[in-house]
N, C-alpha and C positions, 0 to 999 in steps of 0.2 A: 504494500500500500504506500504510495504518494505520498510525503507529510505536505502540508498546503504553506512551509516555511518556506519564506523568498534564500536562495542562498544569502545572496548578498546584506539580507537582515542579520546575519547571526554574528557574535560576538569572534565566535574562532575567523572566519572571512574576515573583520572589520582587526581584530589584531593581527592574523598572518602579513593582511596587506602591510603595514606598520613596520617589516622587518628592514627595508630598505632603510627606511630614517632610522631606524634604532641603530643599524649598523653605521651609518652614517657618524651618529651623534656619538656613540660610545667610540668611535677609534679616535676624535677629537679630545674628550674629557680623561679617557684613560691612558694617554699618551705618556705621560709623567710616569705614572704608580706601574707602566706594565717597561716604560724603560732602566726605572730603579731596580725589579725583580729582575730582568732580563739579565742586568749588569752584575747581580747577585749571583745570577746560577751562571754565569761564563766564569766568574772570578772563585767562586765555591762551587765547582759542578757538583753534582749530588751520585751519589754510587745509584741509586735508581728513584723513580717516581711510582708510587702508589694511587691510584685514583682512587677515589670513594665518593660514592652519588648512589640514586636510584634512580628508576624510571628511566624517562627520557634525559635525563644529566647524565644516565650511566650510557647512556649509546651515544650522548658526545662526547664523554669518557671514550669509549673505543674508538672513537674519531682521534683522539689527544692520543692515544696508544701510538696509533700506528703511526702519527706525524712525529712524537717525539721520538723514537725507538728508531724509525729511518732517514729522519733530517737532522737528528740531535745525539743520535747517538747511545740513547741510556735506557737499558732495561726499564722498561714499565710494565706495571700489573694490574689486576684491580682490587680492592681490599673487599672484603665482607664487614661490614658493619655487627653483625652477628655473632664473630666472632669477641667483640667487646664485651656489646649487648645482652648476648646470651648464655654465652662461656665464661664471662669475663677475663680473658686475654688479652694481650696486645704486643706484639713483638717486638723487637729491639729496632727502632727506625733512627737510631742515630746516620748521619748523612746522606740521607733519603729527603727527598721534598714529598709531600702530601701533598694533591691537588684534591680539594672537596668542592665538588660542582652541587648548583642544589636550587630552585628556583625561588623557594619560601625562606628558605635558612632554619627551618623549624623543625622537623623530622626529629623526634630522641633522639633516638638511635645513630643518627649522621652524626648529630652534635657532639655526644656522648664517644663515639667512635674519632670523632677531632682533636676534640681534647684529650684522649687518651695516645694519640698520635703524636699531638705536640708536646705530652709529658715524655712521653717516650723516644726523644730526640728529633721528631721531623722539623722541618719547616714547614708553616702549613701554610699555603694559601687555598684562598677560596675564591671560589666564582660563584658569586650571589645574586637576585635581581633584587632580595630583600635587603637592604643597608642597614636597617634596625634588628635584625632578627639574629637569636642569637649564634648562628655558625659565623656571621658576620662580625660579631662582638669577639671573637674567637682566635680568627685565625692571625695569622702576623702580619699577612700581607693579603688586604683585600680587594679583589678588580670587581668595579662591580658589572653588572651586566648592560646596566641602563635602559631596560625594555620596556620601561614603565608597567603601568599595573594592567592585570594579565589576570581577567574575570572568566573568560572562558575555561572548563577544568581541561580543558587539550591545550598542553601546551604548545606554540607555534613560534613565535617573535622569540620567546626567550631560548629557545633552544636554537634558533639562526645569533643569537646573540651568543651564545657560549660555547659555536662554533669559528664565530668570527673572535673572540676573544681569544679562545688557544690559538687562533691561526698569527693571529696578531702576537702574541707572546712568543710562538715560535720563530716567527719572523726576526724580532727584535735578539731572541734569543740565539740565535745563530747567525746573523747579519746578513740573513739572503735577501738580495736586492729582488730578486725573481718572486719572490714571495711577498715582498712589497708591495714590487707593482702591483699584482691580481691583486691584493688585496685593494688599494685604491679604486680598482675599477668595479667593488665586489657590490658597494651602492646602485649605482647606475644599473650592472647587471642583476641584482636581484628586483629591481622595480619593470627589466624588462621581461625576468621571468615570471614574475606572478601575472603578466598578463597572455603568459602563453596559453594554447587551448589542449588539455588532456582528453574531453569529452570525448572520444574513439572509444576511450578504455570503458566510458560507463556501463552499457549494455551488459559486455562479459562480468564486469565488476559488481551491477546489482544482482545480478542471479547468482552469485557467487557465496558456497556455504563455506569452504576453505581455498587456500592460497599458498603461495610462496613466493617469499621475494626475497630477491636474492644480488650479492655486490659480492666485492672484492678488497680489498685492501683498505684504509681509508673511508671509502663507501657503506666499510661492514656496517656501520652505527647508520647510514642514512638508511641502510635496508631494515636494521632493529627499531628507527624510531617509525616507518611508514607501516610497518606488521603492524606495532602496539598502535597506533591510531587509526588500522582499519580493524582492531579487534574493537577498539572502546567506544569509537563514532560511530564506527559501520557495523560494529555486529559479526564481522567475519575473520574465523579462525585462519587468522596469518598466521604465517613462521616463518622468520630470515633466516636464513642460511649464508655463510661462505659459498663462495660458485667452488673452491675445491670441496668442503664439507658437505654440500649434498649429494654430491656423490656418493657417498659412503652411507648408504642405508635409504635417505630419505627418497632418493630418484623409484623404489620401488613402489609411492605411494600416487605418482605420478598417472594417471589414466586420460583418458579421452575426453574432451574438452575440461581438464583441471587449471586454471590459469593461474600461470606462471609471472610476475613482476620482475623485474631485470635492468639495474645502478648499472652504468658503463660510467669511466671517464679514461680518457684517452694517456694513458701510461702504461707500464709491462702489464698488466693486469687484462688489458682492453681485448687481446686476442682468448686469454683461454674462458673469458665470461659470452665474447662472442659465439665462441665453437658450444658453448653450453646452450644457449638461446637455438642453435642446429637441434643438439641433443632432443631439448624439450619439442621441438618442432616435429622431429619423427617420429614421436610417444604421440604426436595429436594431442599434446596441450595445447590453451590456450595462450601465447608467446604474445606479451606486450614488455616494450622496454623501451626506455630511456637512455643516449650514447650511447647506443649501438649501433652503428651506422651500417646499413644494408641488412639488420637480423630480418629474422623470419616473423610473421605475423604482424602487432601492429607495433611500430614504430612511431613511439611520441616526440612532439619536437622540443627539442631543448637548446641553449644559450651556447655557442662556442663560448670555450674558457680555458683558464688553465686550469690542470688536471686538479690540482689542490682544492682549486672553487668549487666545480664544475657539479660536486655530488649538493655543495650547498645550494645550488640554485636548482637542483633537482627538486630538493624538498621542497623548497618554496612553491613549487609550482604543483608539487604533489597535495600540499595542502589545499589547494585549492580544490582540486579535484575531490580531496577523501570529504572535506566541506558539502560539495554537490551530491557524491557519492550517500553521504548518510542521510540527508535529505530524501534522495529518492529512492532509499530502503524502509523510510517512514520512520526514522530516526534524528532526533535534536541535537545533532554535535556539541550545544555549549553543554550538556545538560545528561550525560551518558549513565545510564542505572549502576548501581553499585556504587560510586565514587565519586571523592571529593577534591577540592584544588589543590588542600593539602592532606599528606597520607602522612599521619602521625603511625609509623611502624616501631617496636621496641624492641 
């Protein structure tokens, strides 16, 4: 059933759009506090970085994985919060930095997991959008996200925010000029992706009871945060996968019209996600994908970029779709059963 919701009324649509000036505004204001960190972890490099977040912070945590670990060089991981929380442990993180990503700053468990981080030798910083809340009161070095407030319980703006914030920390923290530039140009192109058209995909997308979507490198977390937003808006049993990891077991659940979603960005990655998108095509799945230039089935249009960008401006423009998407499954994107904006977990 049809919900009679204009997209363009709902609160997730009215803040996605927003992601363009947010990133805009925040590489302006946090310019300062992200080249003092920067200059801190070149002159103290850290033996490794630990990420800690949930939800959608922990799949731009996997975002922050893969760029630190291949452009910077230092083992990263992710932490459990649980491990604190519920065991109460905490390992030895002397010269280790803690990255605590978190859109409320409020979560127990995160907080609780911070503080136990920075007793135990980390450095911690955080990426917040809440300034007053207490993960923010916390850490030593705070960037904040600048997304402004953020009513819809789908997060959208704040998670292109604390993707452009690690890219931007990376940037400063390694001194790639190349990483610079995109990032400069990353306003402009995210205000030309949110107006691209996905609509191709709806059809297969609202009949749709399960799914997979699937990236590679980098992309992992933009394929983790589009599953968990067509599970919470849409109703539909996603699951990301690595394009090598599904391979290994989950290709067998694949049948005749199952539709398959598919992150390209044009680096070593670009060919063995391509030949995957083949794969799904001779199973008679349903093959849509994004940067994959020439796959099989429908091919959505996206922003030339650099590879670094290129998965952020996927999302953005995926938001919009998953926006229209749960609409036309008879679902209220701001407003999704079960859950709240914030997930106080212990």
């Amino acid at each position: 059933m049809t919900s009679r919701i204009a997209p363009e009324s709902t609160l997730m649509f009215g803040e996605a759009a927003e992601a363009a000036e947010v990133v805009r505004r925040q590489r302006i204001r946090n310019a300062e506090v992200i080249a003092d960190v920067a200059a801190r972890l070149r002159s103290n490099r850290p033996r490794a970085v630990v990420t800690l977040a949930r939800g959608s912070s922990d799949h731009a945590a996997t975002f922050a994985r893969y760029l630190i670990e291949t452009r910077a060089g230092v083992l990263t991981s992710s932490a459990s919060p649980s491990v604190g929380s519920i065991y109460d442990a905490t390992p030895d993180l002397t010269g280790t930095m803690v990255l605590a990503i978190s859109q409320s700053g409020r979560s127990p468990d995160l907080v609780d997991s911070a503080r136990r981080a920075k007793e135990r030798g980390a450095l911690l910083v955080a990426m917040v959008n809440d300034e007053d809340s207490p993960l923010s009161a916390t850490a030593d070095v705070l960037i904040p996200l600048r997304a402004g407030p953020e009513l819809s319980v789908a997060a959208t703006k704040s998670f292109i925010a604390t993707l452009a914030a690690v890219l931007d920390l990376l940037a400063k923290w390694t001194a790639d000029d190349h990483i610079h530039t995109a990032l400069s140009a990353l306003p402009d192109e995210l205000a030309q992706a949110w107006q691209l058209d996905w609509t191709a995909a709806l059809p297969d997308l609202t009949r749709a009871k399960a799914m997979y979507v699937i990236a590679r490198g980098h992309a992992l977390g933009i394929a983790q945060e589009a599953a968990l937003k067509l599970k919470e808006t849409c109703g539909i049993h996603a699951e990301a996968f690595s394009a090598a990891e599904v391979r290994h077991g989950p290709m067998a659940a694949v049948r005749e019209g199952f539709p398959v979603l598919l992150f390209g960005q044009a680096d070593e990655s670009l060919a063995g996600v391509s030949a995957l998108a083949g794969e799904f095509a001779r199973e008679d799945a349903r093959v849509i994908s994004a940067g994959l230039p020439g796959a099989p089935g429908i091919e959505l249009p996206v922003i030339e970029a650099h590879a670094l960008v290129a998965p952020i401006l996927q999302i953005e423009t995926f938001y919009r779709i998953a926006n229209s998407l749960a609409i036309a499954r008879g679902r209220d994107p701001d407003r999704p059963p079960h859950l709240a904006k914030v997930t106080e977990t212990r």
